[in-house]
C-alpha positions in Angstrom: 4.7 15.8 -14.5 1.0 15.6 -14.4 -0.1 19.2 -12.8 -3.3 18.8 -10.6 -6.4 20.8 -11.4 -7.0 24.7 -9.8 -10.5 24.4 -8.1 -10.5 27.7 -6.2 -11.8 28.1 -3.2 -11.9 24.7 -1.3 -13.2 23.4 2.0 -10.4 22.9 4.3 -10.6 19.1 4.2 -11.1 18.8 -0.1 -8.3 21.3 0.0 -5.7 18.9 2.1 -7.4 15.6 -0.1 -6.4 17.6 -3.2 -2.5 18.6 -1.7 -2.2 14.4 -0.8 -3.3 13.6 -4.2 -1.2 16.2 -6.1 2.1 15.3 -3.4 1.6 11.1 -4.0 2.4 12.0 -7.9 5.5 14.0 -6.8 6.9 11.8 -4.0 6.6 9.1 -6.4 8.4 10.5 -8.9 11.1 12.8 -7.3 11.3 11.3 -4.2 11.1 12.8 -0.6 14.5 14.4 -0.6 14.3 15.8 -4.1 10.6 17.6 -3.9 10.1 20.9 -2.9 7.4 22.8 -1.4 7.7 25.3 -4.8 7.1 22.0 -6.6 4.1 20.3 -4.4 2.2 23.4 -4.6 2.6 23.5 -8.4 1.2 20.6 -8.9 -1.7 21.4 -6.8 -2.1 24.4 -8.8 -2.1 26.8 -5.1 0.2 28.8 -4.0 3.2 27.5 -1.4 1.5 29.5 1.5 -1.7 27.7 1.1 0.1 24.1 2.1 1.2 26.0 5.5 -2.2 26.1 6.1 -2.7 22.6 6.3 0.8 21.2 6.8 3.6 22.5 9.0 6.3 21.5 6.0 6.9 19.0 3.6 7.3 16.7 6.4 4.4 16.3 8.0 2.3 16.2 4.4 4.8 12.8 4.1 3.8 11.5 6.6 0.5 12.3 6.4 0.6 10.5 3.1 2.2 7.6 4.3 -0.6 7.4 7.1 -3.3 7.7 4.4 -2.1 5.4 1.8 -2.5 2.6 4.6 -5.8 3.8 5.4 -6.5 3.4 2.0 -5.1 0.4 1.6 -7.1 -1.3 4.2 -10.3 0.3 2.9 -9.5 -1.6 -0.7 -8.8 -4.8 0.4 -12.3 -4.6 3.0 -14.3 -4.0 -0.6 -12.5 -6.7 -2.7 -13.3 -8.8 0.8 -17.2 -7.6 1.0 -18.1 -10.8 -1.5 -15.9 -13.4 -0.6 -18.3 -16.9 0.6 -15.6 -18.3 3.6 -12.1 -17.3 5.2 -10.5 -19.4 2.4 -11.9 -17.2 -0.5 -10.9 -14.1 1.6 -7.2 -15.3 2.0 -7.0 -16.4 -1.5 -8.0 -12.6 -2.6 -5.4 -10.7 0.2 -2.8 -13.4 -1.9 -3.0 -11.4 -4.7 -4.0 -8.0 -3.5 -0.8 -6.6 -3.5 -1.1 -2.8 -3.4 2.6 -1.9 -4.8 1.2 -3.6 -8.2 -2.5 -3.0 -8.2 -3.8 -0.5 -10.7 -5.5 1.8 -8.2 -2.6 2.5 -5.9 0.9 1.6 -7.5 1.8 5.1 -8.1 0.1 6.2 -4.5 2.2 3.4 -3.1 5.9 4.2 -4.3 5.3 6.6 -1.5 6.2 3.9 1.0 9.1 2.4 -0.8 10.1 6.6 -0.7 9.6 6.2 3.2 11.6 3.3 3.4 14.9 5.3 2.3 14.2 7.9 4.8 14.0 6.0 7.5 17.3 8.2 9.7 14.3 10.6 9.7 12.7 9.5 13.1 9.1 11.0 12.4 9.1 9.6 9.2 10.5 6.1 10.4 7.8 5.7 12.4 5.1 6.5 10.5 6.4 4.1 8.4 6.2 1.2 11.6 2.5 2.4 12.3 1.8 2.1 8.6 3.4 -1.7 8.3 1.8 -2.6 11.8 -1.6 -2.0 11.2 -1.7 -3.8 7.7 0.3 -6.8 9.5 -2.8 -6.7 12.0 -5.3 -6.4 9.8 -3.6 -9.9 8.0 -3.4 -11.5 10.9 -6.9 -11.1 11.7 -7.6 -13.0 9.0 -5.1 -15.9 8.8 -6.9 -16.3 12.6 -10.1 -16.3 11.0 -9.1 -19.2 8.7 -7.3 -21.4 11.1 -10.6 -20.7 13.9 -12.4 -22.2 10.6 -10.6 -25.3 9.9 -9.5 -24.0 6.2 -5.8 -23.0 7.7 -3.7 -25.4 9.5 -2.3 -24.5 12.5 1.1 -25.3 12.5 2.3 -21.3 11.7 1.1 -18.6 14.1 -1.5 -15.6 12.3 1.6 -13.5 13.2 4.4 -14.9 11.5 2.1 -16.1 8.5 1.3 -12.4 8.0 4.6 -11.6 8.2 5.1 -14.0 5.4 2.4 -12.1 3.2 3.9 -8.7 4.2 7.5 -9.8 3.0 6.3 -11.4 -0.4 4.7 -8.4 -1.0 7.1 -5.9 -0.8 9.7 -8.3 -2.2 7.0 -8.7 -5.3 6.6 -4.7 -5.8 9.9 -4.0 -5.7 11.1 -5.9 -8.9 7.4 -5.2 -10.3 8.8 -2.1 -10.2 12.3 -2.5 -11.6 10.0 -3.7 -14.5 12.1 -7.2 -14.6 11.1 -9.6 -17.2 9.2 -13.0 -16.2 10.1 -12.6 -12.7 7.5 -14.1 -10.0 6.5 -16.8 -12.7 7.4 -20.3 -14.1 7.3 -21.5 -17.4 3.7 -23.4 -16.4 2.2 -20.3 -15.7 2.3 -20.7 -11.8 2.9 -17.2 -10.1 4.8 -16.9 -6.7 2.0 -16.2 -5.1 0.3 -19.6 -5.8 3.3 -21.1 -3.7 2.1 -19.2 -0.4 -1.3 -19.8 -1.1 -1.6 -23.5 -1.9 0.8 -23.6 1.2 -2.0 -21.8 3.4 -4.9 -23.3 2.1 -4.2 -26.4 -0.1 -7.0 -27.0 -2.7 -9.1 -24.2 -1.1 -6.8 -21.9 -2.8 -7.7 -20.0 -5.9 -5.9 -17.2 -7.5 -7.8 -13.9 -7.7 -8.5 -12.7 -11.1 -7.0 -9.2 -11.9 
């Protein structure tokens, strides 16, 4: 297990980045149930008092992950966004920008699927919701945005057409992660996500690169 960095003496908010970065790499690799405080402070390089001092437990520094990794997510697919021409282009890129698979935040992201099998915990449960919720929002915002422009048709609501993106997602990243051969393409080269996205936006649809 890859053991952060000592830094010394940090400002209070480096010092709590540093603990989210150093617990994503345990979470995703023991699990919630199975990391210790002992173990998240080791691979901080601190002491296990210094995480009291931001966090009331292990907990609350879930959920605070779970809370940040859908900020982050957000913020990474409003930069891929930033150069897109039309609502068709931008649709075409949230297609593909699965963040269980992307490079940046796969590891980051087995946090969630980690939140998923602890969801009898009620705190964590519903961080979980509020994480789910505002992606959901942020595609329905844009499906809107296409249909408003003519490059959608209208015969699906924003809502349940993000809905649809949500579910291929998550059913995408989970056997991405299973690492099982071939799956999510044909024998022509066509992925599963061309299937939603020539369904959205006919020949306006092209498949990100990357």
């Amino acid at each position: 297990m890859a053991k952060a960095p000592s830094s010394g003496r940090l400002p209070a908010a480096k010092r709590k980045a540093q603990l989210l970065h150093a617990a994503a790499l345990v979470f995703a690799q023991r699990g919630y149930s199975g990391t210790t405080t002992a173990e998240l402070a080791k691979a901080a390089g601190i002491t296990e008092p210094i995480i009291y001092r931001h966090f009331s437990g292990k907990r609350e520094l879930f959920i605070a992950l779970v809370e940040q990794t859908g900020q982050d997510t957000i913020r990474e697919w409003e930069e891929q966004l930033r150069t897109a021409k039309d609502p068709a282009e931008r649709l075409s890129r949230l297609v593909t920008a699965n963040p269980m698979v992307s490079n940046r935040e796969s590891v980051v992201y087995r946090v969630i699927v980690q939140a998923m099998m602890e969801i009898d915990d009620q705190d964590i449960r519903a961080a979980l919701h509020n994480h789910v919720a505002k992606l959901h929002q942020f595609l329905q915002a844009e499906v809107a945005r296409a249909q408003d422009g003519g490059q959608v048709s209208k015969r699906f609501s924003p809502e349940i057409t993000a809905w649809a993106l949500i579910e291929l997602a998550i059913g995408y990243g989970v056997l991405s992660a299973t690492r099982f051969p071939g799956h999510g393409l044909d024998k022509t080269g066509k992925h599963v996500s061309d299937v939603i996205g020539q369904l959205m936006l006919g020949e306006r649809y092209k498949r990100a690169e990357g």
